[in-house]
C-alpha positions, 0 to 999 in steps of 0.5 A, spaced: 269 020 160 270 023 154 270 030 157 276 028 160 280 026 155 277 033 151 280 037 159 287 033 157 288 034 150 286 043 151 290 044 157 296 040 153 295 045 147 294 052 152 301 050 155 304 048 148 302 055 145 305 057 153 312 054 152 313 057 145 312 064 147 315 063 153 309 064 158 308 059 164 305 053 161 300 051 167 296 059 168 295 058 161 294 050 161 287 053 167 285 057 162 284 052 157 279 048 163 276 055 165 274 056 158 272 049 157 268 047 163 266 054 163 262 053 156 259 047 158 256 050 164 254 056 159 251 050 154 247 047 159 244 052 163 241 055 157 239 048 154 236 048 161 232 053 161 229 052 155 227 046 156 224 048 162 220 054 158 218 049 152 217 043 157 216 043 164 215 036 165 220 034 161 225 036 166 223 031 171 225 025 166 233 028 165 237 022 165 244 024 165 248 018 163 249 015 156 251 020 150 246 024 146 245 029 141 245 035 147 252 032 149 255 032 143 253 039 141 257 041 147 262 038 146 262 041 140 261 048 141 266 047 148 271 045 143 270 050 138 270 055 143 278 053 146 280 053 139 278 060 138 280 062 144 287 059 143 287 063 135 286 069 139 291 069 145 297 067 138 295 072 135 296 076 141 303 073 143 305 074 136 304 080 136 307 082 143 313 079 140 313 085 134 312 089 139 318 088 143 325 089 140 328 088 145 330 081 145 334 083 138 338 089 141 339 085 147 342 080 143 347 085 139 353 085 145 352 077 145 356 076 138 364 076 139 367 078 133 
């Protein structure tokens, strides 16, 4: 449930940064899902095959409700891997924004005198 709520709130933030640098919210907005989701799969799979190098009988006792230590560090991670994914794309836009004069020279014919 929580990871949904987390979905929410990353999809909201990718289409925010989106909007202000005129972008289409909703490609960005998936983005933020793939990198989320995709972050879990990563974190579990290698949680995963450690515990079964480590402990093989252990994977027969996995009990997938309830919150744990495993969930929460993904979480974690999974939210740190959207922010830093989203500081990387402004950066990016912020700097294709420099990078394009033509907004300020289309702008010049604009003004009346």
């Amino acid at each position: 449930m929580l990871s949904i709520f987390i979905l929410i709130g990353a999809y909201r933030y990718y289409a925010q940064l989106a909007e202000k640098f005129g972008k289409t919210k909703w490609h960005y907005g998936l983005l933020a899902i793939g990198v989320y989701l995709g972050t879990q799969l990563f974190f579990g799979f290698s949680y995963g095959i450690y515990k079964g190098i480590t402990d093989p009988n252990a994977l027969d006792n996995v009990d997938y409700t309830g919150y744990s230590i495993v969930n929460i560090v993904s979480w974690i991670i999974s939210i740190a891997a959207v922010y830093g994914v989203y500081q990387l794309l402004e950066k990016k836009f912020v700097k294709e924004q420099v990078n394009k004069p033509s907004m300020e020279i289309e702008k010049i014919g604009d003004q009346e005198v």
